[in-house]
Structure formats: C-alpha cells, structure tokens
C-alpha positions in Angstrom: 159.2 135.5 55.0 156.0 136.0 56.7 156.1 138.1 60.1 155.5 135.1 63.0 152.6 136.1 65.4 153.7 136.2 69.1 151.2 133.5 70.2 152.3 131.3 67.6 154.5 127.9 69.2 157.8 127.5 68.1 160.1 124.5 68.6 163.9 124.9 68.6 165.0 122.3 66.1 167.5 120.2 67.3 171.6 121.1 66.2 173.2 117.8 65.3 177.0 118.1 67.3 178.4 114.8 65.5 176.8 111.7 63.5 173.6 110.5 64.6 173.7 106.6 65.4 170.6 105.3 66.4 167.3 102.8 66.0 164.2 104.7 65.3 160.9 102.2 65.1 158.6 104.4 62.5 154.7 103.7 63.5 152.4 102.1 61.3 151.5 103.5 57.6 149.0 106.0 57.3 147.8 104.8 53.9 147.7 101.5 54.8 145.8 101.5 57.9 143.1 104.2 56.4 142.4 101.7 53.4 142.4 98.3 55.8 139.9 100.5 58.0 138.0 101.5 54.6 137.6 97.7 53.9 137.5 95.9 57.0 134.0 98.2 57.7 132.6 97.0 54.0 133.6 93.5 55.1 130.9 90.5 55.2 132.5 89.6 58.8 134.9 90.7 61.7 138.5 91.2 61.1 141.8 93.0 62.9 143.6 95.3 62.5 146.9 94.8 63.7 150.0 97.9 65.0 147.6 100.7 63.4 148.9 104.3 63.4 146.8 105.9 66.3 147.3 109.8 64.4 145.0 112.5 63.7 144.3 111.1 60.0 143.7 107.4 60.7 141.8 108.7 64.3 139.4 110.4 62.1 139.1 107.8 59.6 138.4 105.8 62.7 135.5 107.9 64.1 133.6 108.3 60.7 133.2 105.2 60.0 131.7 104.4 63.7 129.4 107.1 63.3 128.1 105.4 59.8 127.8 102.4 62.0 130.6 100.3 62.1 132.1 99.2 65.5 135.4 99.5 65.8 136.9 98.0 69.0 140.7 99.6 70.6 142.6 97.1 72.3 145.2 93.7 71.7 145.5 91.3 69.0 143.2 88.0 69.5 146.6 86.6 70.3 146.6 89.1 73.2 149.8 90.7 72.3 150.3 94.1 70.3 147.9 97.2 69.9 145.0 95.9 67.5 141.5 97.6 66.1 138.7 94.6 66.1 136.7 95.6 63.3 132.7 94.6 62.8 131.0 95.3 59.8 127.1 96.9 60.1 124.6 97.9 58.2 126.0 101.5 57.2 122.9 104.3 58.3 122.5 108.4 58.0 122.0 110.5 59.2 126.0 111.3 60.1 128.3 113.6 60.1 132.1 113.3 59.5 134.9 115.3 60.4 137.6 115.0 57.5 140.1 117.6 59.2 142.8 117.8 56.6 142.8 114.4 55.3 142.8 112.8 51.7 141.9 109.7 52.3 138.9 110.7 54.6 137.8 113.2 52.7 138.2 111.0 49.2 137.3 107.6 51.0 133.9 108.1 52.3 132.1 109.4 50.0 131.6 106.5 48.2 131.2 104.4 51.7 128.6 106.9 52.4 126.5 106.5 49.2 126.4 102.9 50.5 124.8 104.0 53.8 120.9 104.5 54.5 120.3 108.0 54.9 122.1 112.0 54.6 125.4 111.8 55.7 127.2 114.9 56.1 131.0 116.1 54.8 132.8 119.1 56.7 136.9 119.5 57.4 139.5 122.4 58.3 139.2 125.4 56.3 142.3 124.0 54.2 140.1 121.3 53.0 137.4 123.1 51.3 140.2 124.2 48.9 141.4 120.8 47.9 139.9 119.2 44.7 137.3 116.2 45.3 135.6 116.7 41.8 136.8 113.7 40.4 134.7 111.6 43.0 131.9 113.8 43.1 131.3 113.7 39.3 131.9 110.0 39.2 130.0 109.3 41.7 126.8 111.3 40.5 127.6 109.0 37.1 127.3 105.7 38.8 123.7 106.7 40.2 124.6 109.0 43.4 122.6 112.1 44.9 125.6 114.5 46.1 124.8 117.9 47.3 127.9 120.0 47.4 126.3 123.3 45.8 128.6 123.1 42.4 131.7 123.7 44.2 133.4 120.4 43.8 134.8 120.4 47.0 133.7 120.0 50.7 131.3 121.2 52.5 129.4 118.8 51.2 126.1 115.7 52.0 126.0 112.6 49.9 122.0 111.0 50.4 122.9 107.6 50.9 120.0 105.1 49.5 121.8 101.8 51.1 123.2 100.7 47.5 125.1 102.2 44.2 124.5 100.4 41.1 128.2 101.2 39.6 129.4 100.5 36.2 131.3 102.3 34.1 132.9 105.9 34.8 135.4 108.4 33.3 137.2 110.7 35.6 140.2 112.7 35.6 142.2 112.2 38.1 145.5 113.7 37.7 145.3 116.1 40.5 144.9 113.2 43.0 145.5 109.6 42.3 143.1 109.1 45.4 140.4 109.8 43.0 141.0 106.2 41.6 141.5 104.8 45.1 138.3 105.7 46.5 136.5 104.2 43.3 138.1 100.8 43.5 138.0 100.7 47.4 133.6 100.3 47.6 133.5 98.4 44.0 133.4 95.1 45.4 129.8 96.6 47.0 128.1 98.2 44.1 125.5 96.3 42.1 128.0 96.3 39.3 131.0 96.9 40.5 133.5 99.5 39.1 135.3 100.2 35.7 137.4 103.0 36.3 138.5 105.1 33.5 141.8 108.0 33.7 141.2 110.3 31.4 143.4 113.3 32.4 147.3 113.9 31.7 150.0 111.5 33.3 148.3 110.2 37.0 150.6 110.8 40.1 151.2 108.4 43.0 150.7 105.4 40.8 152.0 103.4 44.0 149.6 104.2 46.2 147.1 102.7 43.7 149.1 99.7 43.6 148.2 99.3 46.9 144.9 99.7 47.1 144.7 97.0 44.4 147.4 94.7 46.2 145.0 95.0 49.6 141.6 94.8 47.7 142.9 91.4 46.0 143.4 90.7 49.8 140.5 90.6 51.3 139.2 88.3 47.9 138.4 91.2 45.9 139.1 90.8 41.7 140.6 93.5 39.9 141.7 94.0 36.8 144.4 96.5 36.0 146.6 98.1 33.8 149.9 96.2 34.8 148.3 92.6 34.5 147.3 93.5 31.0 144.1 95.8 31.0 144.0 98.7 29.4 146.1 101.5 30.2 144.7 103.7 33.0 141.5 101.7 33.4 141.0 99.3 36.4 137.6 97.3 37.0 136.6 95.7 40.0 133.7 93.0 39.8 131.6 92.6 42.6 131.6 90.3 45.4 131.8 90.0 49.3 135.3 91.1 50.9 136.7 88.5 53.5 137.7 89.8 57.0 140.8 89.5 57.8 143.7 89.7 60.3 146.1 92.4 58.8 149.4 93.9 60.2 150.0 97.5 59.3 153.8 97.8 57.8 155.7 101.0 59.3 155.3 104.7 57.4 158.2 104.2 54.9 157.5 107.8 53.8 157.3 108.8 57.9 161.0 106.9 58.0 162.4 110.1 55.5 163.7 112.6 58.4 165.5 109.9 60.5 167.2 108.3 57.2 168.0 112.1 55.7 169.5 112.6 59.2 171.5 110.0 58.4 172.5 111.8 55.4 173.0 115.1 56.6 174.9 114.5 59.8 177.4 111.5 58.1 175.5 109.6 60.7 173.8 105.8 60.8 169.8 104.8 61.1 168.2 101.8 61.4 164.6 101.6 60.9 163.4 97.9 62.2 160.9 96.0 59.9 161.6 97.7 56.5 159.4 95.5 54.2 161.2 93.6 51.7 158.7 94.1 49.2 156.3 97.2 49.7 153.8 99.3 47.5 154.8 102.2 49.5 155.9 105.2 47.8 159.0 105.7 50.5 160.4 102.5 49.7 161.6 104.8 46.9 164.2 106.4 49.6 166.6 103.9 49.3 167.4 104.7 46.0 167.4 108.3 46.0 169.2 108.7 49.2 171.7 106.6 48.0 172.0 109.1 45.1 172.6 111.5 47.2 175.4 110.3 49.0 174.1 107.7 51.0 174.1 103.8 51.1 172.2 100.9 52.6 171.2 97.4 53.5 168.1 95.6 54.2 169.1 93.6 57.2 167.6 91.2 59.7 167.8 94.2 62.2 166.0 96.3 59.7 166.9 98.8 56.9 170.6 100.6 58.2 171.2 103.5 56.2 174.6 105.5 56.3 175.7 108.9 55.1 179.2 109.2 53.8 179.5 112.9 55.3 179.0 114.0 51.6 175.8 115.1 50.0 175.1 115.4 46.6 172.3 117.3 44.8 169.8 115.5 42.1 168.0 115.3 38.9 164.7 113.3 39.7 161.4 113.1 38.8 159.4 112.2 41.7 156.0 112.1 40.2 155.1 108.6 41.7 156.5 109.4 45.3 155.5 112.8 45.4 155.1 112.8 49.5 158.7 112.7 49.4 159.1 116.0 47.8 159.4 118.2 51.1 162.2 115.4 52.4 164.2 115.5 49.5 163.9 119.8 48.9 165.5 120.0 52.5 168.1 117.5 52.1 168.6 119.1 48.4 169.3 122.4 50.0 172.4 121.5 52.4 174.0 119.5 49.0 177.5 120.0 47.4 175.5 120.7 43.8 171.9 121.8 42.4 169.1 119.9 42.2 166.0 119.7 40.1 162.5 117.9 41.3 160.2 117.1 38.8 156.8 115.8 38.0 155.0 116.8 40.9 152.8 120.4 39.9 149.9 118.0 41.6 151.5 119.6 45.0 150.3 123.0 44.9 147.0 120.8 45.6 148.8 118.8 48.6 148.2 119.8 52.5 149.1 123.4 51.3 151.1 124.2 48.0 154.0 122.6 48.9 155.8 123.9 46.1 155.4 127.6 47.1 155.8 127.0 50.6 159.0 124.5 50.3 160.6 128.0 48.0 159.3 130.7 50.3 160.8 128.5 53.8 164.0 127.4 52.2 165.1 131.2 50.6 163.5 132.3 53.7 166.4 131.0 55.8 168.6 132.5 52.8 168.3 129.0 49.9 167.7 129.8 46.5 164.7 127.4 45.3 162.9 128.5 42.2 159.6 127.3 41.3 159.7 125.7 38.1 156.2 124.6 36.3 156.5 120.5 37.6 158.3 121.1 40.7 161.6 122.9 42.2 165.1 123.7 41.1 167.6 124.1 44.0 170.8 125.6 44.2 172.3 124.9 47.6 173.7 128.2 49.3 174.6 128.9 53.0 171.9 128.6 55.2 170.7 130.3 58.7 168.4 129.8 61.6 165.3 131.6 61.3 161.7 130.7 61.6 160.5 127.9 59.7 156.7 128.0 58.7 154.7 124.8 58.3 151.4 125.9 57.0 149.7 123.0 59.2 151.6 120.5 56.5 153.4 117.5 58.8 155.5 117.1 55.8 156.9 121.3 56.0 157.7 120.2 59.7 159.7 117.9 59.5 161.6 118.9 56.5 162.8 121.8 58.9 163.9 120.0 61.1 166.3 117.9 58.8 167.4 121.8 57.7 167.7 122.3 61.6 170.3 119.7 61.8 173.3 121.3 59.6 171.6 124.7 60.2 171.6 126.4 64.0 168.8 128.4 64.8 166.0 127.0 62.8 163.0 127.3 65.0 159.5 125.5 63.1 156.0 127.2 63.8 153.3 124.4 65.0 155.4 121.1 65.1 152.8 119.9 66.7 151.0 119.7 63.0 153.2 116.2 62.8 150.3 114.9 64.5 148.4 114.4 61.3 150.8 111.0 60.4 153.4 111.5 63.0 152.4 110.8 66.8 155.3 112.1 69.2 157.6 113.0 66.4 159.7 115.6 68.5 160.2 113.2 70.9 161.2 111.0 68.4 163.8 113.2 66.8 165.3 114.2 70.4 165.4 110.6 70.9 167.8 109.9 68.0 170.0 112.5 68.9 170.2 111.2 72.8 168.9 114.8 73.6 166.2 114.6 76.3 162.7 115.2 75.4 161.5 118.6 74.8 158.2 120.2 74.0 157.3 123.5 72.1 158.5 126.8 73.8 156.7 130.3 73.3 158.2 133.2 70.9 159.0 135.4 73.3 
C-alpha cells in the first residue's frame, strides 16, 4: 500500500458497536437527473425537474448546458413545494466551454448536444478524464456528419465545431468499454435530420440497464425508439426524429447511492429503510435486493420504503455483475468481511471506471491484509481478517464508501479524500454518522 502524504485528509470511518437501525432518505439519481437535464434542454418548451441531485456530476451537467444556452432556473416545484430545476430550451450557441470534471455522462452527453450548437465549443476535465475512452462517440459522431478536433487521441481535451444541426443516420460503434457510448447517441436523435440507428458492434455491452433507461425516459418525453427488447435487432436501437415534449419529471432516489446504508445492514446484523424505493426501476441498484439477499440478507418493499435486514451472517458469492457494474466496489467490500469466497465477474469494463477499480478495490482490500486477486473479468475474494489502515480512494466516490462499509466490522480504517463522495454523494459522512446516531464529524488531518 501506497505511502499516505501528510497533507492528505483522512476520515476515521465510523466502528459499528451493535446493529445499525435506522431511515436513510438516499438523494436523487445521478443518471437520471443528468439524462432529464440532457433532454429537457433539447426540449421544444419548458419543463421541471423535480428533487434533482444537487452533486458535483449533475452541477456540472447543469452549468454546461447553461453555458451552450439553455436556462436553467434553481428553486421550488410550480406547485411551490420541493427543490425543482425549471428548465427552458434555447437556441444552443459556441463558442463555450465545459468543464466535465470526472464525469461520464458529461463528458459522453455533450458532445453530441454540442454538435447541435452554433459555433466551437470546447471539451476539458480532471486529469483522470483524459484517460477515459470517448472514441466510440467521437468516431460516430464524425460518421453522422460532425467536425471534432480532439488531435487523434480519442479522448478529451477536445472542440466539437457545432454547425446548429447533425444530419444522423446510420452508425456502427463499439461500445463495450462504456454502454454510455449508446446513451449519448439515442439521447440527441430525436434532433438530427435523420435521427439515429445505432449499431453495437463490439463484444458483450455492459450496463445494459442504464440504456434501458435512457430509452424508457426518451419514450417519455414523446420520443420513438426502437430496440432490441421490443423486437429489433439485437444490439441496434434507432430513434426517428421528432420534437421532445417538456415535461414535469421527479428524479427517483440513487438506488446504487442506497448500497453502503443497505450493506451496513448486512454487515452490522442491523436494519435500513430507504423511503421511496421504486417499485419498478431501470436502475442498475435495484439489483441489490437480490444480491444482498444472497448474501445473507432479506427484504421488503413496504409502504415506508425498502427495509432491508442482515441476519448477522454473511455469505460470499458467485455473480456476474456485468449489467450493474457500479455495484462492484459495494459488493468487493461486503465480499471481504464474508464467511466464504467470492468471485465478481463480467466487469473488465472497470479498469476504464473513475480509476481502475479492479486494481484499486485488490490493492485497498489486501492492503488492510484481504486477499483479492485480479482475475481477467473481475475479482476473486477470499475473506481473511482484516485491520485498520489507510484506505485510498483514487478520487473514485465509489472506493470511499466501500471503505467505510469495511470500516464498520474493521477498527481503524481511516479513507483518504472522503470528500470525493461529492461526485454523486452530497453530505455522505454526515449521512453515515447519522445512521449510526454518532454526531456529525468532518475530515481530520494525518498527523
């Protein structure tokens, strides 16, 4: 394990003394409200946006989109009640520049937005992002009539010369390092000349959910598109064009953000309820009630919410988590503290993630004295005794938080830059002290 700087912040994750019993209200999705921004702003009138996730990712989104011209207005529903975004479509203009940070979907989503726009709009991020593939919109864009300068690299820094219009059609891409490669397509169809016929033509394509949902909210706002479950052709979706409808949308809570509270649940033989658990989702987390409930856990979908119980026990799992593979760093840490090994599979589209999450999940885990072993899809784990140590996050909200679930059965655990939770996570320390009735408590200093 990596020597920790001195000026580095580390926070002391919380020791669970007994089982956790609480009610943790997750914020909105992530995915959700960055796509509902996407297609509110390509909208032919106003709509709202209603309980958004306010986080560095969707913030972002947020700004970009105002500085291609879109107003987006902060405030309450038109009912007056609840935290809503107000929406109004404009005429999209260059020149711009955005600000991706870290994040997929701004980084994936815009471009094609952008080619849309009247004049040069510029791409830039944190260093992490210029190493994180965006060839597969690049090259399709380019083949559906787009000038993209990005200097053969495939990846960001990068200017997209906007002529106010994409004429569309056909494309092939391969998009098995990112599924978001598909999303960002099918997001601006309904505005090119011709729409969009998408066409996968890499090995198997992760995060097939989070397609699903871009389609499920496109059809939304009255866009039609074809795809492979409603009997198109495998891996192909086409989007015909047409005006999108405004609309007044409420963002469901971060499923995938619930993971730490429910696997503390889990770990601690505690109790979670997570208020306003969807009955029927596209998100990938959805997928926890099932896998948890391998592991030891069980649960209910109740008019309070989702309440999910650990048993005390914890088992390991075979799984292949190549649709939900977000849920990876969740289930490695849970996986760890287990009564038997584990094996994760289907998700080599990691190493592309945040960081490599693969690597980093192995070189944290054994760090703190696990024994994780990359494997050429994912992780095997063989649960051994762990102990406190320092838990490196690699600016990953994801690392963070699946140290602090290790933090719960393990003393000691102290995670570098919590504050990286930021990215989906507003005031998740806060949040986890809550549910264990511990008072608040910010980052300390390494001495």
């Amino acid at each position: 394990m990596a020597d920790t700087p001195a000026h580095l912040d580390l926070w002391t994750a919380p020791h669970a003394s007994g089982a956790v019993d609480a009610t943790v209200t997750v914020p909105g999705s992530k995915s959700v409200t960055n796509r509902a921004l996407v297609l509110a702003a390509l909208a032919s009138e106003p709509g709202w946006l209603r309980r958004p996730l306010r986080s560095r990712d969707t913030l972002l989104m947020a700004q970009a989109l105002r500085t291609l011209g879109v107003g987006i207005e902060e405030g309450v529903g038109p009912d007056g009640t609840g935290e809503a975004w107000r929406v109004i479509p404009a005429r999209l203009h260059g020149p711009a520049a955005v600000d991706v940070g870290n994040a997929g979907t701004v980084m994936r989503f815009l471009p094609p937005v952008a080619a849309l726009a009247d004049g040069e709009v510029r791409f830039d991020g944190d260093p992490r992002s210029y190493e994180r593939p965006l060839h597969g919109v690049i090259d399709a864009l380019r083949a559906l009539g787009a000038r993209i300068d990005d200097e053969g690299r495939g990846a960001l820094p990068l200017t997209v010369h906007g002529a106010g219009a994409l004429e569309g059609g056909p494309v092939e891409i391969d998009a098995s390092s990112s599924s978001q490669f598909v999303s960002a397509l099918l997001l601006s169809a309904p505005r090119f000349n011709q729409g969009v016929e998408v066409r996968h033509t890499g090995s198997r394509l992760p995060s097939m959910p989070h397609i699903r949902m871009t389609v499920d909210m496109l059809r939304a706002v009255g866009a039609q598109v074809d795809e492979p479950e409603t009997g198109g052709e495998p891996d192909v979706w086409r989007v015909s064009p047409s005006a999108l409808l405004g609309r007044d949308l409420t963002v469901e809570p971060d499923l995938s953000n619930a993971q730490p509270f429910l696997a503390a649940a889990l770990v601690t033989g505690g109790r979670v309820v997570i208020p306003d658990w969807p009955e029927r989702t596209t998100q990938p987390g959805d997928a926890l009630r099932e896998i948890f409930t391998a592991m030891g856990g069980s649960c209910e979908l109740t008019e309070q919410g989702l309440v999910f119980s650990g048993t005390g026990a914890i088992h390991g799992i075979d799984v292949d988590l190549g649709e939900v593979g977000e849920l990876t760093p969740g289930i490695a840490a849970v996986a760890a503290l287990a009564d038997s090994p584990s094996v994760l599979r289907g998700v080599a589209h990691l190493r592309l993630h945040e960081t490599d999450r693969l690597a980093a999940l192995t070189k944290e885990i054994n760090g703190l004295g696990g024994d994780v072993t990359e494997t050429a899809d994912g992780l095997a784990i063989r649960p051994r005794p762990l102990r406190g140590g320092v838990f490196h996050t690699y600016d990953d909200h994801r690392m963070a938080t699946a140290g602090a679930v290790i933090g719960l059965a393990v003393p000691g655990v102290e995670i570098e830059n919590v504050a990286t939770t930021a990215k989906t996570l507003p005031d998740f320390p806060a949040m986890w002290t809550g549910m264990l009735g511990l008072e608040p408590v910010g980052a300390d200093r390494n001495a």
